[in-house]
C-alpha positions in Angstrom: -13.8 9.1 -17.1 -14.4 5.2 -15.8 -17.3 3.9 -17.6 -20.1 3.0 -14.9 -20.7 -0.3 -13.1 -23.7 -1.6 -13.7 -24.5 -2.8 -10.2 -24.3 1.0 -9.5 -27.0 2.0 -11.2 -29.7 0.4 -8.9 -30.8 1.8 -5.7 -29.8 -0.1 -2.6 -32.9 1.1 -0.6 -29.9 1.1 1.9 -29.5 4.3 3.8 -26.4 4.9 6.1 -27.4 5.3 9.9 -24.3 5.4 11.5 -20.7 6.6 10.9 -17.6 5.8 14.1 -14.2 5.4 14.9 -13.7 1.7 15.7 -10.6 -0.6 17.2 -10.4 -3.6 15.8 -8.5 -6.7 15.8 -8.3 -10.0 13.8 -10.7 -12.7 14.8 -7.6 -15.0 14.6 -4.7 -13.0 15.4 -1.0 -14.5 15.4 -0.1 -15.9 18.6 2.8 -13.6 20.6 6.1 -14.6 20.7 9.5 -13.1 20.8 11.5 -12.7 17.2 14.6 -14.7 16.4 17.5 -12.8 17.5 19.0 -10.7 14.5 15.9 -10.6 12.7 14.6 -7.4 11.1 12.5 -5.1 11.7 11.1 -1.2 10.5 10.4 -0.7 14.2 13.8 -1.5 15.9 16.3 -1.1 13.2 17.9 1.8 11.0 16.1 2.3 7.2 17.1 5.0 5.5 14.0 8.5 5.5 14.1 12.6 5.3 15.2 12.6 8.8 18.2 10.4 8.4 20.0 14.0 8.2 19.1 14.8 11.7 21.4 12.3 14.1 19.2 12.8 16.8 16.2 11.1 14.3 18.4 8.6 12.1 18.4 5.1 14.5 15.1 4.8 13.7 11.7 6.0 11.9 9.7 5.4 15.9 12.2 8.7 16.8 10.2 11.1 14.6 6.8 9.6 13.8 3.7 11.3 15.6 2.6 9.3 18.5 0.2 6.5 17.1 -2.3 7.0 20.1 -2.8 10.6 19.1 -2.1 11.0 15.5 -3.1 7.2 14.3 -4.3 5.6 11.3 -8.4 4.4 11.9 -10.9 2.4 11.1 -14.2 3.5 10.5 -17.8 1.5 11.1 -20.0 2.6 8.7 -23.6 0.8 9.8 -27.1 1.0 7.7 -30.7 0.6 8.3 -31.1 -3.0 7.3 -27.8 -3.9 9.8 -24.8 -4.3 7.0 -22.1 -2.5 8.2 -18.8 -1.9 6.2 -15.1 -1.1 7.6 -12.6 1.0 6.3 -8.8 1.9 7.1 -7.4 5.2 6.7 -4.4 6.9 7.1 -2.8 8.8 10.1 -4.7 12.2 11.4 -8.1 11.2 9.0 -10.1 10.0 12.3 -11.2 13.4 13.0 -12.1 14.6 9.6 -14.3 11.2 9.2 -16.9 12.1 12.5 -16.4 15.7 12.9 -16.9 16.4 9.1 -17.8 13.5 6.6 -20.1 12.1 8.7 -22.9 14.8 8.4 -22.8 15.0 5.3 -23.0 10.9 4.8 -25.5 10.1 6.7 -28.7 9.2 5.5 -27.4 8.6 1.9 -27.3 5.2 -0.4 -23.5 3.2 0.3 -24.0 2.4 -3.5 -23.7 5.8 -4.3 -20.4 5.4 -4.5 -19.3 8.3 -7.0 -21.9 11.0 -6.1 -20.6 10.1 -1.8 -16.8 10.6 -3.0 -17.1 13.6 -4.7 -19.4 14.7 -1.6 -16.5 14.1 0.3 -13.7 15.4 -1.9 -15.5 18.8 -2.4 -16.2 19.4 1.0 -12.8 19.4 2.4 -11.1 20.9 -1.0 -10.5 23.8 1.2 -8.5 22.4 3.4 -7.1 19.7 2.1 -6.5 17.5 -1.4 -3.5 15.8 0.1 -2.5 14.3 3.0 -4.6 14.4 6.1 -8.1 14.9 4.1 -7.4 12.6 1.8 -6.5 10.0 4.2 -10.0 10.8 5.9 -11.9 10.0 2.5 -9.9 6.7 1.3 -11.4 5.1 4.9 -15.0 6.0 4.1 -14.8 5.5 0.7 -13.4 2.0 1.7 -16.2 1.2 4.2 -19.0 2.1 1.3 -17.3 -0.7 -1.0 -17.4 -2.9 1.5 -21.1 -2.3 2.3 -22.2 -2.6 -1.2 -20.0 -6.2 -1.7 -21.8 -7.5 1.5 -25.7 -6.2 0.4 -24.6 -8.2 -3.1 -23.2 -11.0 -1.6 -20.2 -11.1 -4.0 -16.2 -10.2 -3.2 -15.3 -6.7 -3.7 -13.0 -7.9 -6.8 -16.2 -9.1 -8.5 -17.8 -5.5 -8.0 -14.8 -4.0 -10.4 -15.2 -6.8 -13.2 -14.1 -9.7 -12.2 -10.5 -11.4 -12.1 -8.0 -10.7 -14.6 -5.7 -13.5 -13.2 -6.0 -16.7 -11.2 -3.7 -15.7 -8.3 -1.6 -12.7 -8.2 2.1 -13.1 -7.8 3.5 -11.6 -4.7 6.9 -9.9 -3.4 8.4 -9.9 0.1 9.4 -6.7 2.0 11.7 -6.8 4.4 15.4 -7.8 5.4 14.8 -11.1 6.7 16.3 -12.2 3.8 17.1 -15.7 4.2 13.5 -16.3 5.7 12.1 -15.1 3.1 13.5 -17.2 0.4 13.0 -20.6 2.6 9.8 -19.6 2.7 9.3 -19.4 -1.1 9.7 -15.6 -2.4 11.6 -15.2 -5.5 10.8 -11.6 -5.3 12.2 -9.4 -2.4 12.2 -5.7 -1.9 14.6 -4.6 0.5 14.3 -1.8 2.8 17.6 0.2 2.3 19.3 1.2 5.7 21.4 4.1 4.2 21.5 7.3 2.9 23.9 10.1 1.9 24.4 10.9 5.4 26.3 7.8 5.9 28.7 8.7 3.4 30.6 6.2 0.8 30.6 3.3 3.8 27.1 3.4 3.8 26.6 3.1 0.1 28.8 0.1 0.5 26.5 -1.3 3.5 23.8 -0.8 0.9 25.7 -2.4 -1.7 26.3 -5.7 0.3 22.7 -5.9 0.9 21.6 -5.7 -2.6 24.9 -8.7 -3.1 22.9 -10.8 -0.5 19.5 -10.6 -1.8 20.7 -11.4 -5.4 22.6 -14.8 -3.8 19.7 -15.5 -2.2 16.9 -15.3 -4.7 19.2 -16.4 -7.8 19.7 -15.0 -11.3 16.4 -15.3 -12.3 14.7 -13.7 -8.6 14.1 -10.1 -8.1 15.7 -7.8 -6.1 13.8 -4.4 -5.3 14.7 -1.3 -3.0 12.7 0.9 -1.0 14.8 3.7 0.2 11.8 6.0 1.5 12.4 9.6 0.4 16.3 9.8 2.0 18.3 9.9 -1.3 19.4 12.7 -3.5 19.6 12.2 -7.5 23.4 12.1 -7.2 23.5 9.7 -4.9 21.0 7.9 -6.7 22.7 7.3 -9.8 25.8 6.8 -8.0 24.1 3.6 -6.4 22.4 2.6 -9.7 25.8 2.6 -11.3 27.2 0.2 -8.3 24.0 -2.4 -8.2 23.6 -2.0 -12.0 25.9 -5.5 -11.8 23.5 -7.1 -9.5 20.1 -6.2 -11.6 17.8 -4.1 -9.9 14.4 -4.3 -10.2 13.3 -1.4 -9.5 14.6 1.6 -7.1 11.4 3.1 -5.1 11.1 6.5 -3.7 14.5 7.8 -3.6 13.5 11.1 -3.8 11.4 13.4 -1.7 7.6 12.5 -3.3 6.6 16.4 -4.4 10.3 16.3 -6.3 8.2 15.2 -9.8 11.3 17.2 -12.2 13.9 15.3 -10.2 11.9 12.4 -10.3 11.8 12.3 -14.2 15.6 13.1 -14.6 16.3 10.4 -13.2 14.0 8.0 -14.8 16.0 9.5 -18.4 19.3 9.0 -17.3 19.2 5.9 -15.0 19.0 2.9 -17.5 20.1 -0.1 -15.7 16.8 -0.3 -13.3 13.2 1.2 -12.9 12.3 4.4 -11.0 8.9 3.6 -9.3 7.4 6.3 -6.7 3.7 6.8 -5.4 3.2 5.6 -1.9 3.0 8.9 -0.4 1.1 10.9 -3.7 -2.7 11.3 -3.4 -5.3 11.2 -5.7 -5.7 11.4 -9.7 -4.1 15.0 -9.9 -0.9 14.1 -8.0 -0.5 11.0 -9.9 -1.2 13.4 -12.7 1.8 15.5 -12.0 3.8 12.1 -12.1 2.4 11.5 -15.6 3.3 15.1 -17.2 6.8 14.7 -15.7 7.4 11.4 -16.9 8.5 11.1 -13.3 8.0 6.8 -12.9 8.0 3.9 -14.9 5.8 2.1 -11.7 2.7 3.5 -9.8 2.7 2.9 -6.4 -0.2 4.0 -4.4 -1.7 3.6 -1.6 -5.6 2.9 -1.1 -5.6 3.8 2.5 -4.3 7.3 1.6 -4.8 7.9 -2.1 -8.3 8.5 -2.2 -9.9 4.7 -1.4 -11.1 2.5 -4.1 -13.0 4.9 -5.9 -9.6 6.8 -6.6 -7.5 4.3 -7.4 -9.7 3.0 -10.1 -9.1 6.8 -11.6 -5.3 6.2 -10.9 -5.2 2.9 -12.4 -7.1 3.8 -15.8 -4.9 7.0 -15.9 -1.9 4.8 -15.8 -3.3 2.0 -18.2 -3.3 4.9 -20.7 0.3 5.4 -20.9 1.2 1.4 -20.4 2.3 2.0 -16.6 2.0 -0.7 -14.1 0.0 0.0 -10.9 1.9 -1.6 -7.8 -0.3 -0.8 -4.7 1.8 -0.1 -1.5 1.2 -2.8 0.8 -1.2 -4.0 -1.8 -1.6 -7.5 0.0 -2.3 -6.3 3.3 -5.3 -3.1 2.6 -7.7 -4.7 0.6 -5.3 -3.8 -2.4 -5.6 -7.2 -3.3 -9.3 -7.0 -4.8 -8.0 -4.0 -7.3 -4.9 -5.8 -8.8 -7.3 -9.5 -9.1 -9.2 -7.6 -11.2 -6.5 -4.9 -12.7 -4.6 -5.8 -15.9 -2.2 -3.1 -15.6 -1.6 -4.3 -12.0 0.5 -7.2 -11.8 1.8 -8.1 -8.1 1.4 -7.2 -4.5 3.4 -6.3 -2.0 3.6 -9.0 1.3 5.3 -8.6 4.1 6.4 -12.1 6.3 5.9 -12.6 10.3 9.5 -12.6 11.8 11.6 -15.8 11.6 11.1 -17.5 15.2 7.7 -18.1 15.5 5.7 -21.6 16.0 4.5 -23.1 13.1 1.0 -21.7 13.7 1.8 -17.9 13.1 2.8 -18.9 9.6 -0.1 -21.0 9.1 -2.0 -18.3 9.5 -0.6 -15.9 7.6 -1.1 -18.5 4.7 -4.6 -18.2 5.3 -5.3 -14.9 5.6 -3.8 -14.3 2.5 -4.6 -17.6 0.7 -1.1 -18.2 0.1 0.0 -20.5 -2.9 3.4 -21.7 -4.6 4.1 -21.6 -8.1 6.4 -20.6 -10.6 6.8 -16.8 -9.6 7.4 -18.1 -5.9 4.8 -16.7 -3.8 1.0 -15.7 -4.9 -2.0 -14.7 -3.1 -5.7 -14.0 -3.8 -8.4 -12.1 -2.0 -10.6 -14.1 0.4 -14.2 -15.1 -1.5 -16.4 -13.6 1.1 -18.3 -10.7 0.2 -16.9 -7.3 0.4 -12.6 -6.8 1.5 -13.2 -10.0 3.2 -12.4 -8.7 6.6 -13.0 -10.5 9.9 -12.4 -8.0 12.7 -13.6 -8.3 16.0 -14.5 -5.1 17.0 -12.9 -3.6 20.3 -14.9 0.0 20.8 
């Protein structure tokens, strides 16, 4: 069990009044513009997944996602009685579960309650839930109540967990604009794999050039990681390990389907010439649990809109920190992430991803900004903003 934080053991005299679905948008958001020809993107292009199998599905992941506008990730507005209001994103389906469920039981409670309102929430919807969709529902409020209590302090959400555990946090890249990238100043680049074993030996060599590209790019002394998003087998992935093992793999992330925790852990004893890291789409302290008693992962990777919020990756993290296992948030730069690893020891980088090459000048600036880019040995660092809670500055749209 986490030890307590000591700003948790005072009353707020806050209560929560209010509890909605919100839109929002940046107060600053990058201007539009149309994307250098050739550049690459998740949307438009083919990355390897569980459908890849299906030809009508494989193009790309837009064919067999649910439609955002009626099975979207939310934001939630979580508002008090003395007018501090919190936000929190969570994952796709949760909206209803937040103001058809949570919500009654919420209000009227103190935000800096933050144990006693998880567990509120977590018991509830055991029933029907523990994964997925429910779990997606709490990591948005639970997200919003952290947010609250950083704003009634007055203090960064990183500050709430302890403080920093390092200056600026080194960052990675994600993505295939790989020559962008680099210019730009990553020495660490995670590559979203276009192929899987329904593309037969070409597409393992398709795969293989990419890795080739990456490691000219960033150098002998860069990193070069894979994402390959549940579409591999374990024979096809030590048959890939065995061809990139020249090429020095950082890591190879989610190459099998996430509930496979036996596979997951064969492979991590046979394949020796990278790291098996997996986590993005496990929830909670128990999954993570089952990744732990399988010896499934050398990396932790989840995700704090969908594991559980804050509250639940602080459980993650110390179960991991136990067993010497670094904790490498999924999109950890982007989701508020960025507070947990500032102030993580066992959490060393976060994950970036880079507007498309062919912008003007200003959608870059920006991005430096909101992330509080710097430059440095490592390449690329970031920190979490100092204002008080994630930080956020959304203008809100309904």
């Amino acid at each position: 069990m986490l030890p307590a934080l000591g700003w948790a053991q005072e009353k707020s005299k806050l209560k929560i009044t209010g509890i909605r679905l919100v839109e929002v948008k940046p107060r600053k958001p990058y201007p539009a513009f149309t994307p250098a020809a050739g550049s690459w993107s998740v949307d438009k292009v083919e990355v390897a997944n569980p459908m890849s199998i299906y030809p009508e599905f494989k193009a790309r992941r837009a064919l067999f996602f649910a439609d955002p506008g009626k099975v979207p990730s939310f934001t939630v507005e979580i508002t008090t009685d003395k007018g501090i209001t919190g936000y929190g994103g969570g994952g796709p389906g949760g909206g209803p579960v937040v103001v058809d469920h949570l919500a009654k039981l919420l209000m009227g409670r103190d935000p800096f309650d933050i144990e006693r309102n998880w567990d509120i929430c977590w018991r509830s919807t055991m029933s029907y839930g523990r994964m997925g969709v429910t779990m997606n529902a709490i990591s948005g409020v639970d997200l919003a109540l952290w947010d609250i209590v950083g704003k009634a302090l007055n203090v960064p959400v990183y500050k709430l967990l302890g403080g920093e555990t390092k200056d600026r946090i080194p960052a990675y890249c994600t993505g295939n604009d790989i020559e962008q990238h680099v210019e730009f100043g990553y020495t660490k680049l995670k590559l979203a794999i276009p192929h899987g074993p329904a593309d037969g030996r070409e597409g393992m060599r398709k795969n293989l050039e990419l890795v080739k590209r990456a490691r000219k790019a960033v150098g002998q002394d860069g990193e070069v990681m894979l994402d390959c998003w549940m579409a591999w087998t374990e024979r096809y992935t030590i048959e890939m390990a065995e061809m990139m093992a020249p090429y020095r793999v950082y890591w190879m992330e989610e190459v099998l389907q996430p509930h496979d925790y036996a596979g997951f852990g064969r492979l991590k004893a046979q394949v020796k010439s990278t790291r098996i890291a997996t986590g993005e789409h496990e929830y909670g302290r128990y999954g993570f649990r089952h990744l732990l008693e399988n010896q499934s992962a050398e990396i932790w990777q989840p995700d704090m809109n969908w594991c559980g919020g804050l509250t639940e990756m602080r459980r993650i993290g110390a179960l991991a920190a136990a067993y010497d296992i670094p904790v490498i948030p999924h999109g950890g730069g982007l989701n508020g992430s960025s507070h947990y690893i500032l102030a993580t020891t066992n959490s060393p980088w976060a994950e970036l991803f880079l507007p498309a090459p062919g912008g003007p000048k200003e959608v870059y600036q920006i991005f430096e900004e909101n992330y509080a880019i710097s430059r440095g040995p490592e390449g690329i660092y970031m920190r979490p903003l100092e204002k008080p809670g994630f930080g956020w500055d959304y203008v809100v749209q309904s």
